[in-house]
PDB file of N, CA, C and O in Angstrom, chain B, residues numbered from 101:
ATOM      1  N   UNK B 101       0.841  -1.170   0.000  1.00  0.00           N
ATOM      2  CA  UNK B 101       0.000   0.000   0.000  1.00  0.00           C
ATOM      3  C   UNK B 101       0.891   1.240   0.000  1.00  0.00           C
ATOM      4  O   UNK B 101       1.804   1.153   0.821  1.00  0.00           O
ATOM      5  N   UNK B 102       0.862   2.476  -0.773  1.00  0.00           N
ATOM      6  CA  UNK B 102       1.217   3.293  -0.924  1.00  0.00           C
ATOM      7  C   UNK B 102       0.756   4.521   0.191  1.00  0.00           C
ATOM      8  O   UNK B 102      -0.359   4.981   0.435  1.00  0.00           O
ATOM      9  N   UNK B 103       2.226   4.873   0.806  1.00  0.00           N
ATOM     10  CA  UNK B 103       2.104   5.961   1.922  1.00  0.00           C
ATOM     11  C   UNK B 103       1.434   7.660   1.312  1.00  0.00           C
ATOM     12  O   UNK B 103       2.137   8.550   0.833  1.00  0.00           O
ATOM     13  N   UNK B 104       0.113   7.709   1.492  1.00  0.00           N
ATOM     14  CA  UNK B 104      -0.302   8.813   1.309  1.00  0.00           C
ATOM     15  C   UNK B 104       0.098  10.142   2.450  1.00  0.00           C
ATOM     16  O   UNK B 104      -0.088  10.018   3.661  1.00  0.00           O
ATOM     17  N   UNK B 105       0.808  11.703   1.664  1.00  0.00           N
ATOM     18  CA  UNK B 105       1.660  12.761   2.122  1.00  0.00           C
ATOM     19  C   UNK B 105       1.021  13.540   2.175  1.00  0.00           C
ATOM     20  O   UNK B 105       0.424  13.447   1.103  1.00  0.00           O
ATOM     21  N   UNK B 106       0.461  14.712   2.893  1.00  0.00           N
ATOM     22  CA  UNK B 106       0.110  15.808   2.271  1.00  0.00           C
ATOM     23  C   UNK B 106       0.936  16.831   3.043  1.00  0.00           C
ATOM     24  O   UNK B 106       0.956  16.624   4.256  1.00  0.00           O
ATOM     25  N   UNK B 107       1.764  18.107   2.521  1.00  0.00           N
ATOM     26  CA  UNK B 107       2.123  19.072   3.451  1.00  0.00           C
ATOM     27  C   UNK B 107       1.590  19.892   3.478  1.00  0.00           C
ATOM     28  O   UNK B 107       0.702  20.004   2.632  1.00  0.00           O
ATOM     29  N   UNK B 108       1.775  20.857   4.354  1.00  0.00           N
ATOM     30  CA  UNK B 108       0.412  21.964   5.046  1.00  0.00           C
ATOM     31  C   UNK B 108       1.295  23.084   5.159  1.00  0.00           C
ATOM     32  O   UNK B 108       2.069  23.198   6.110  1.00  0.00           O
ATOM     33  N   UNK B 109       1.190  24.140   3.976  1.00  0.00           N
ATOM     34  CA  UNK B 109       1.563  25.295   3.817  1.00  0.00           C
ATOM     35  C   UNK B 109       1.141  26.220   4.148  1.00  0.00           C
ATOM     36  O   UNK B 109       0.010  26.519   3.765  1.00  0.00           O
ATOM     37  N   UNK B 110       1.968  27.191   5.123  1.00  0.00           N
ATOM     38  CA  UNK B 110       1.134  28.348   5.755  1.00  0.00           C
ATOM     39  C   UNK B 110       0.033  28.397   6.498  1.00  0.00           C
ATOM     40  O   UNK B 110      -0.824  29.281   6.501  1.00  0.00           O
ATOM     41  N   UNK B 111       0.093  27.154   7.301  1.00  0.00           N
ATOM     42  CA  UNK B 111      -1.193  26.652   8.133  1.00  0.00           C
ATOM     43  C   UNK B 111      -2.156  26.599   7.284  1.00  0.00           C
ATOM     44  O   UNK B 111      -3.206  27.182   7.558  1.00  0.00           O
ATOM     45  N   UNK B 112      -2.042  26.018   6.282  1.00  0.00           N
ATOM     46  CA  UNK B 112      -3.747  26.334   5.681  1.00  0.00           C
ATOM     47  C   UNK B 112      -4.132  24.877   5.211  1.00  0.00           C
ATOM     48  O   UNK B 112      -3.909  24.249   4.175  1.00  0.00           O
ATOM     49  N   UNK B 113      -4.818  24.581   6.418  1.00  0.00           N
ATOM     50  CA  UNK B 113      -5.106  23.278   7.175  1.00  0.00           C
ATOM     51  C   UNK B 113      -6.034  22.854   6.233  1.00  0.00           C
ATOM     52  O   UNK B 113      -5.985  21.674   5.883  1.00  0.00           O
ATOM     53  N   UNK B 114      -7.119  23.815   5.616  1.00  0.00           N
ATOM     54  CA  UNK B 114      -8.391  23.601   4.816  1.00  0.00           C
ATOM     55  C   UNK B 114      -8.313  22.816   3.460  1.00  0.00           C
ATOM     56  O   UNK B 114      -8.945  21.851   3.029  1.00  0.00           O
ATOM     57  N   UNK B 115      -6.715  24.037   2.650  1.00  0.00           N
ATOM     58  CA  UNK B 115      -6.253  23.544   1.433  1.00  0.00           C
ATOM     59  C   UNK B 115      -5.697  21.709   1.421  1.00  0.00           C
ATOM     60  O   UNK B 115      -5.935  20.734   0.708  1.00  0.00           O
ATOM     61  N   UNK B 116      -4.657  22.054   2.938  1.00  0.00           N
ATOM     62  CA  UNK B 116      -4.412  20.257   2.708  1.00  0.00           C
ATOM     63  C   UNK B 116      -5.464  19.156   3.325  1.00  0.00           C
ATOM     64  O   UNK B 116      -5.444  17.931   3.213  1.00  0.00           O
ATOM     65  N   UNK B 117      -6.247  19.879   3.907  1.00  0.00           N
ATOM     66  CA  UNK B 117      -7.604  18.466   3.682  1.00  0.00           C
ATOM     67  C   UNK B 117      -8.016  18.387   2.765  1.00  0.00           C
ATOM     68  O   UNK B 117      -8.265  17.201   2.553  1.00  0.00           O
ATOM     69  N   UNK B 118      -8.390  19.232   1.652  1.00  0.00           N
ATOM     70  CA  UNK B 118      -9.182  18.986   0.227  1.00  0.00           C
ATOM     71  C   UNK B 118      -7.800  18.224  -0.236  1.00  0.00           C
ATOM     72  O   UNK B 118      -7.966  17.009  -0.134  1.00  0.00           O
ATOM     73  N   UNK B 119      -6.777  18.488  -0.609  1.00  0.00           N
ATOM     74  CA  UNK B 119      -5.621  17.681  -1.540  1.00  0.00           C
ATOM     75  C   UNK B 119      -5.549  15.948  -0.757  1.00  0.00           C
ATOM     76  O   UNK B 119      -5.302  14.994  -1.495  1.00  0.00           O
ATOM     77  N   UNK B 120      -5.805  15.711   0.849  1.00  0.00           N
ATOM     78  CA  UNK B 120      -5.695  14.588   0.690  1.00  0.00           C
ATOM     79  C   UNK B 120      -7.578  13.899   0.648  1.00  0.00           C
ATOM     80  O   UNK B 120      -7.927  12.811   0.189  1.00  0.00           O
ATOM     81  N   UNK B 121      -7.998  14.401   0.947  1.00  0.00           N
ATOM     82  CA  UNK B 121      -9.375  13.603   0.659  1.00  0.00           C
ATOM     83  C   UNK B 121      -9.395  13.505  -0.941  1.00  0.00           C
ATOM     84  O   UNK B 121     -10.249  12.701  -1.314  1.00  0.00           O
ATOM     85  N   UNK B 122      -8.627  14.156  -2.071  1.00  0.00           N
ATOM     86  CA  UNK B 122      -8.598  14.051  -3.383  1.00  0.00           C
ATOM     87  C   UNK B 122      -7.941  12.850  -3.242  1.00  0.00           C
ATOM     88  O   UNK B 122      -8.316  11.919  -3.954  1.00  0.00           O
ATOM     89  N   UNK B 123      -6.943  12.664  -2.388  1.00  0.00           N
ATOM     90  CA  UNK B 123      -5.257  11.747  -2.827  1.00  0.00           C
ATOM     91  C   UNK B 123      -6.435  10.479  -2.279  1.00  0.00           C
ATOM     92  O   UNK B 123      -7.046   9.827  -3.126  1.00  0.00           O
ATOM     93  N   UNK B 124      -6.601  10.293  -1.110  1.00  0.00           N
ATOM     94  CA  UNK B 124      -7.056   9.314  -0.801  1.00  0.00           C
ATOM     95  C   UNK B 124      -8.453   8.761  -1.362  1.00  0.00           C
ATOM     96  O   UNK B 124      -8.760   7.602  -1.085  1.00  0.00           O
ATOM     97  N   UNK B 125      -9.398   9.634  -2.223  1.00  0.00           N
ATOM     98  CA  UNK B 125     -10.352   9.040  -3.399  1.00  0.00           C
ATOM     99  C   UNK B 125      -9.563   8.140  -4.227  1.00  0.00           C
ATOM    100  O   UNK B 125      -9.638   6.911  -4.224  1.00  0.00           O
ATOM    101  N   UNK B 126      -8.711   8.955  -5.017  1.00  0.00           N
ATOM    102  CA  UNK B 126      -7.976   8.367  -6.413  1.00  0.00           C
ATOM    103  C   UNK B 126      -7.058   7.457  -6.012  1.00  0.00           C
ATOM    104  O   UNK B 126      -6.458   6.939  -6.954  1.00  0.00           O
ATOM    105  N   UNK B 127      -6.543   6.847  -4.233  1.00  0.00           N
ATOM    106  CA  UNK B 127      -6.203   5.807  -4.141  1.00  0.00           C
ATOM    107  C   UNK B 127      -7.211   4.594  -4.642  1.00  0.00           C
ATOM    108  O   UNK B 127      -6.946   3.681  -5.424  1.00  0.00           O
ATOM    109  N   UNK B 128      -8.572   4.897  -3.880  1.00  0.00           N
ATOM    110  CA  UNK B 128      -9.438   3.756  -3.903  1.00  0.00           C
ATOM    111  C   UNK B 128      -9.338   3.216  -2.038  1.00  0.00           C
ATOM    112  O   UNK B 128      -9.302   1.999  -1.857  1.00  0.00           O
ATOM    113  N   UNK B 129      -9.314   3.791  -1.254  1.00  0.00           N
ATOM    114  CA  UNK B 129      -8.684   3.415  -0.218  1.00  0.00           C
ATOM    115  C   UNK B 129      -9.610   2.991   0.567  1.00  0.00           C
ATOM    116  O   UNK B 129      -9.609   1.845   1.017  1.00  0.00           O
ATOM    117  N   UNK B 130     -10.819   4.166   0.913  1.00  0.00           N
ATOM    118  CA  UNK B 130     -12.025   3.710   0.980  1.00  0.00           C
ATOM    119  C   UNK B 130     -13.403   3.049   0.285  1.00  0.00           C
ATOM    120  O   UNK B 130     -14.519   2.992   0.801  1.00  0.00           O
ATOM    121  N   UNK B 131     -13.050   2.632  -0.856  1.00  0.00           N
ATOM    122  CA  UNK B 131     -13.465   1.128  -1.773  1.00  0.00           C
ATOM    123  C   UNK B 131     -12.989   0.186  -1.421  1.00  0.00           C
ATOM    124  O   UNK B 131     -13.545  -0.899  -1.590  1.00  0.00           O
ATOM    125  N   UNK B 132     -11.897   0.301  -0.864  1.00  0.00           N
ATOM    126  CA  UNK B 132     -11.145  -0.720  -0.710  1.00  0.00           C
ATOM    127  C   UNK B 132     -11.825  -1.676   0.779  1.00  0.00           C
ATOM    128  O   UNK B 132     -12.234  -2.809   1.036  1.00  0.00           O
ATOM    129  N   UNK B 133     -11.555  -0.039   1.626  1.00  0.00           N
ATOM    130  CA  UNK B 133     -12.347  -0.817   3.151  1.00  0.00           C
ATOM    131  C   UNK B 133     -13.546  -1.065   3.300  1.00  0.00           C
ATOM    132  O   UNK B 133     -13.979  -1.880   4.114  1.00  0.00           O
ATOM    133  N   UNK B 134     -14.499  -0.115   2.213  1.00  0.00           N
ATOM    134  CA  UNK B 134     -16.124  -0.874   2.026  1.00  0.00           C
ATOM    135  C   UNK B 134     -15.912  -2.539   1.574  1.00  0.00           C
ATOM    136  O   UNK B 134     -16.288  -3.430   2.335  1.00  0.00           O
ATOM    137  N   UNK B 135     -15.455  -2.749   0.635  1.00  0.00           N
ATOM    138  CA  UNK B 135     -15.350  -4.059   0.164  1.00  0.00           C
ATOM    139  C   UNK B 135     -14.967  -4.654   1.325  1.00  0.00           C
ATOM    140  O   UNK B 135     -15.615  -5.701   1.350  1.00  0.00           O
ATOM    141  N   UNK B 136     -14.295  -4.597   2.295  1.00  0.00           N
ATOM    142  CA  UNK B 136     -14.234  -5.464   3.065  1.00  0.00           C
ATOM    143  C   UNK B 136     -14.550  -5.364   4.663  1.00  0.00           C
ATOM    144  O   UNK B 136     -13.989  -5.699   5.706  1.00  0.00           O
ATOM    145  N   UNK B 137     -15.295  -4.964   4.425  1.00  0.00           N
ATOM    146  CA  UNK B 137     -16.063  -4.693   5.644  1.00  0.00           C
ATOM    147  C   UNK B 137     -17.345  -5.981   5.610  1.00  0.00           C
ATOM    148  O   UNK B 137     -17.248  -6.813   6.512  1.00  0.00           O
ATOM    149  N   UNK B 138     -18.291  -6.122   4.802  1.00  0.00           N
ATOM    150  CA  UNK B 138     -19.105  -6.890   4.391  1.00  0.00           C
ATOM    151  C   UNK B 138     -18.743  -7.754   3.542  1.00  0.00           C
ATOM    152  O   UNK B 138     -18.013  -7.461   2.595  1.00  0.00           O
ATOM    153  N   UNK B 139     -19.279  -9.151   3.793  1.00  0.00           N
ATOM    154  CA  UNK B 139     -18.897 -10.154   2.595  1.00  0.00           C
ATOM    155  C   UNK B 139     -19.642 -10.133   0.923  1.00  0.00           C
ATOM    156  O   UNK B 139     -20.584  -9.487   0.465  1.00  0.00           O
ATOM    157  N   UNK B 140     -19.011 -10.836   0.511  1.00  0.00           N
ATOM    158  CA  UNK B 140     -19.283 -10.424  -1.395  1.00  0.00           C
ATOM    159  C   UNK B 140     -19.371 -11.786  -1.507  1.00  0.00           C
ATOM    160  O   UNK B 140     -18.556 -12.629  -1.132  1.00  0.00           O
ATOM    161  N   UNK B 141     -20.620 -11.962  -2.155  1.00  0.00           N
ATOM    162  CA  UNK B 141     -21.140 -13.488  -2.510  1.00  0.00           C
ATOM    163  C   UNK B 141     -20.193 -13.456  -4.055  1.00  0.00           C
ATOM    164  O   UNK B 141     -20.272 -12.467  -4.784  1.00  0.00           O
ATOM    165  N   UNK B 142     -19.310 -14.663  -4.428  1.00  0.00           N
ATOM    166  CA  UNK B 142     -18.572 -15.064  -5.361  1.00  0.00           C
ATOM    167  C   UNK B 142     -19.220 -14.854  -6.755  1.00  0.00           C
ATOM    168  O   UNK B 142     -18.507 -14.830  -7.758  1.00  0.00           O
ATOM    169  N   UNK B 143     -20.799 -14.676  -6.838  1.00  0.00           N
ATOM    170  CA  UNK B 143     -21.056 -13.970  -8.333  1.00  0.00           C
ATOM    171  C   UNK B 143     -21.191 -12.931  -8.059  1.00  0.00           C
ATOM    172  O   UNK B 143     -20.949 -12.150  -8.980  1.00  0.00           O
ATOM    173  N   UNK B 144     -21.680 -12.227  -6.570  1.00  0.00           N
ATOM    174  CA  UNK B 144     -21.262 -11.041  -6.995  1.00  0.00           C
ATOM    175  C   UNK B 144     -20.171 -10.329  -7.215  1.00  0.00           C
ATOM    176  O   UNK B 144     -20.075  -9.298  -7.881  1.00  0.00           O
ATOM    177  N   UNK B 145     -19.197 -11.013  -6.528  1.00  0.00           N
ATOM    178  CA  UNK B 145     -17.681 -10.562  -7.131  1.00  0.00           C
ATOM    179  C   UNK B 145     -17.136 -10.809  -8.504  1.00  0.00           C
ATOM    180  O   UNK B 145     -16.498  -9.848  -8.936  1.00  0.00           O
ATOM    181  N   UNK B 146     -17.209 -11.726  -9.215  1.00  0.00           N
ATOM    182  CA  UNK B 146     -18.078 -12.156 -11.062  1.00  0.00           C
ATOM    183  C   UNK B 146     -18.229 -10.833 -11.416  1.00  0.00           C
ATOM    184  O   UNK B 146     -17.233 -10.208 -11.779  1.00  0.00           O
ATOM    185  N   UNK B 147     -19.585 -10.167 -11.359  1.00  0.00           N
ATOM    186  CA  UNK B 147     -20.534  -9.341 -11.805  1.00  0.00           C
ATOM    187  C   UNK B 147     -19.968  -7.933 -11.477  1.00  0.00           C
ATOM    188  O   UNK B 147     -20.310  -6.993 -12.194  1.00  0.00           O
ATOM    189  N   UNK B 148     -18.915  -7.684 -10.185  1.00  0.00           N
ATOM    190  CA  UNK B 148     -18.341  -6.664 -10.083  1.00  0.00           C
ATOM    191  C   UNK B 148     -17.383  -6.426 -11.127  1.00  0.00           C
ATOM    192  O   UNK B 148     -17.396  -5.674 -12.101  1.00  0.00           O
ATOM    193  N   UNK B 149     -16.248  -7.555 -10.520  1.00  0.00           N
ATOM    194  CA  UNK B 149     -14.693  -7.646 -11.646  1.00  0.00           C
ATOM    195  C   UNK B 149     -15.625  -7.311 -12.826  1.00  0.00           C
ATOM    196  O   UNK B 149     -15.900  -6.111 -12.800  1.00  0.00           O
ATOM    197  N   UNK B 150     -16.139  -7.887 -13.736  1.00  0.00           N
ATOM    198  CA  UNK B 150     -16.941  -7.536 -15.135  1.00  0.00           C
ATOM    199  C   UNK B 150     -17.100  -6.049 -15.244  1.00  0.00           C
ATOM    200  O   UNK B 150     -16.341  -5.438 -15.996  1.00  0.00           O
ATOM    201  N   UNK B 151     -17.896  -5.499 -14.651  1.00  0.00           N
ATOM    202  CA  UNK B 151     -18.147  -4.452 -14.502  1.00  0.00           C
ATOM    203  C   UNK B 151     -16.820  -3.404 -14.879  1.00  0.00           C
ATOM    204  O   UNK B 151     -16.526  -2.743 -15.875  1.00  0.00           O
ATOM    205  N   UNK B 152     -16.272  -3.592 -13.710  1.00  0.00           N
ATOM    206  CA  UNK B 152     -15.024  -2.647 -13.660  1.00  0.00           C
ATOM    207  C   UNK B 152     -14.245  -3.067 -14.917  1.00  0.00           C
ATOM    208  O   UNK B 152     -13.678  -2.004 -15.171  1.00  0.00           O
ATOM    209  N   UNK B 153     -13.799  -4.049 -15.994  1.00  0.00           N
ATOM    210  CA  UNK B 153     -13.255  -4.258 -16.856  1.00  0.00           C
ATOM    211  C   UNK B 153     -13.854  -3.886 -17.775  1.00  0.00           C
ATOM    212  O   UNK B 153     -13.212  -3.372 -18.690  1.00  0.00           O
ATOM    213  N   UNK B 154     -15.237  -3.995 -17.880  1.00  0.00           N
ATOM    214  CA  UNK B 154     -15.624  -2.866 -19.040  1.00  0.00           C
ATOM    215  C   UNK B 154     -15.905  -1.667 -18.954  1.00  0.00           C
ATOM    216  O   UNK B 154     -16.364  -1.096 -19.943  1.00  0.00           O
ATOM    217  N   UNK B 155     -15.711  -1.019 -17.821  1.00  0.00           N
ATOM    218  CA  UNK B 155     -15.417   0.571 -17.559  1.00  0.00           C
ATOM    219  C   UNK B 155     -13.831   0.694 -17.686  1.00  0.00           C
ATOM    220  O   UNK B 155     -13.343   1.678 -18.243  1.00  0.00           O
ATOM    221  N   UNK B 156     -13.225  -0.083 -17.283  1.00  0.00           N
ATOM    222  CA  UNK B 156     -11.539   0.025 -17.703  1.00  0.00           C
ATOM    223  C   UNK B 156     -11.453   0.271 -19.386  1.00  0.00           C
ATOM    224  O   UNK B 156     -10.818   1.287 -19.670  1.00  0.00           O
ATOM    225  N   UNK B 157     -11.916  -0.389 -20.395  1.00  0.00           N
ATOM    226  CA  UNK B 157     -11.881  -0.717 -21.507  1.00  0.00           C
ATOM    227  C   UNK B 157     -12.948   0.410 -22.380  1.00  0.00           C
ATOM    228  O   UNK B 157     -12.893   0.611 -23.593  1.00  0.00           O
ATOM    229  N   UNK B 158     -13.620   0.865 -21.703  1.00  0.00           N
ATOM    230  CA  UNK B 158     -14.431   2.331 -22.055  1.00  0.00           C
ATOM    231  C   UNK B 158     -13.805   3.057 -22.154  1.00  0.00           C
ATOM    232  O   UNK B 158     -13.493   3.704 -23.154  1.00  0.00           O
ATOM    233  N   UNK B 159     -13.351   3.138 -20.743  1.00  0.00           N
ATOM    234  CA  UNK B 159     -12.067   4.995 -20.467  1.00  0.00           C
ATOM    235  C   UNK B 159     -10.966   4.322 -21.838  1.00  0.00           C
ATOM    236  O   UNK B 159     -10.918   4.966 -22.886  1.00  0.00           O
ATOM    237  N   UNK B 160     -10.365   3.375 -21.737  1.00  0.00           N
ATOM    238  CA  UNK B 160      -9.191   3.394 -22.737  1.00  0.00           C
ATOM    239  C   UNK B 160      -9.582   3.561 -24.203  1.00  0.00           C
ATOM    240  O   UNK B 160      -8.870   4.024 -25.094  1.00  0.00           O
ATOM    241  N   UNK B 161     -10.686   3.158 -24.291  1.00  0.00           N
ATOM    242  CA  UNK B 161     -11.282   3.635 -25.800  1.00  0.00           C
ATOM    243  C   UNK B 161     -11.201   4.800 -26.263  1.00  0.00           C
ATOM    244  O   UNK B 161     -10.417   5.289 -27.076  1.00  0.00           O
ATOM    245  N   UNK B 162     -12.417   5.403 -25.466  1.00  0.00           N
ATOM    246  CA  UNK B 162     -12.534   6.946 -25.261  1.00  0.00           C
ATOM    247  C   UNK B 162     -10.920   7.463 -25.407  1.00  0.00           C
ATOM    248  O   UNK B 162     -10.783   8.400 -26.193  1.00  0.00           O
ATOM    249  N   UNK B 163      -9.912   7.064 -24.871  1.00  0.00           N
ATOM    250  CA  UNK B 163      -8.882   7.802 -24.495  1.00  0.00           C
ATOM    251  C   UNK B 163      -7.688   7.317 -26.279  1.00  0.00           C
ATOM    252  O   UNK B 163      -6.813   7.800 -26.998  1.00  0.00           O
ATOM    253  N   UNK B 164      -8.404   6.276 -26.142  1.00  0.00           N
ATOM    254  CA  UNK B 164      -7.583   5.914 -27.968  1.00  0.00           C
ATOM    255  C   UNK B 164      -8.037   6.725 -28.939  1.00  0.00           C
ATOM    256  O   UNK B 164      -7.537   7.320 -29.893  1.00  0.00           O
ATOM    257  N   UNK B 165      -9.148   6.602 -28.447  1.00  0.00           N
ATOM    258  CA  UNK B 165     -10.440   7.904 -30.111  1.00  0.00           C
ATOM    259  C   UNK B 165      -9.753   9.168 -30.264  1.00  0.00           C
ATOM    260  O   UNK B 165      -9.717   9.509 -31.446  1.00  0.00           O
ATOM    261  N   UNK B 166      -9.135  10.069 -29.379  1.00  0.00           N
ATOM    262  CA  UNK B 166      -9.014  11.113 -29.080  1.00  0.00           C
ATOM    263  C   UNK B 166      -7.246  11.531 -29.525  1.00  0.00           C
ATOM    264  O   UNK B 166      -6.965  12.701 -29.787  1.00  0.00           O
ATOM    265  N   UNK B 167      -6.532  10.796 -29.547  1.00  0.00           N
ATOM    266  CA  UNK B 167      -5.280  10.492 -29.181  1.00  0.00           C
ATOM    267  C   UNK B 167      -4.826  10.751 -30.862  1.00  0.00           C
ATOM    268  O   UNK B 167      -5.550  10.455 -31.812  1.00  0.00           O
ATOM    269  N   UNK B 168      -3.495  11.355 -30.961  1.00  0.00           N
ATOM    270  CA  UNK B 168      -2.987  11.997 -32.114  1.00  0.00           C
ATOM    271  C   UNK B 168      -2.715  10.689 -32.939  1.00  0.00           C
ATOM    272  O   UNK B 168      -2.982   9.560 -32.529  1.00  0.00           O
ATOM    273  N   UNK B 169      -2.404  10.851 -33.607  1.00  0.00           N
ATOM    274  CA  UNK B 169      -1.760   9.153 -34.720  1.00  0.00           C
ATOM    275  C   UNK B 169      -0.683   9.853 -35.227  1.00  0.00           C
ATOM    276  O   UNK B 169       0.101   9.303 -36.001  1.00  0.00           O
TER     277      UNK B 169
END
C-alpha cells in the first residue's frame, strides 16, 4: 500500500484536507475498506470484476479515439 503525504503550507489546514481527501479518493482506499467490511457473494464478485473491466476498456477507448496518430 502506498504511503499517502500531504504538506500543510502556511497553516492552511483547509487547502491540505481537500488535496488529501482528493489523494485518498484516487487511491481507492475507501473502496477498498467498504469491500471489506461486508462479505461479497462469489457472483457477486463475477458481476463486479466484469463491470469494472468494461469501464476500464471504455475509459481506454474513449482515451484511444481522441489520441494523435
Amino acid at each position: 500500500m502506498k504511503d499517502i503525504e500531504v504538506k500543510v503550507f502556511d497553516n492552511d489546514l483547509e487547502k491540505a484536507m481537500r488535496i488529501l481527501k482528493k489523494k485518498v479518493q484516487n487511491d481507492g482506499l475507501f473502496k477498498r475498506l467498504k469491500m471489506k467490511k461486508a462479505y461479497e457473494k462469489p457472483s457477486e464478485y463475477r458481476r463486479r470484476k466484469q463491470r469494472e473491466a468494461l469501464r476500464r476498456q471504455r475509459i481506454a477507448a474513449s482515451r484511444n479515439r481522441y489520441r494523435k496518430k
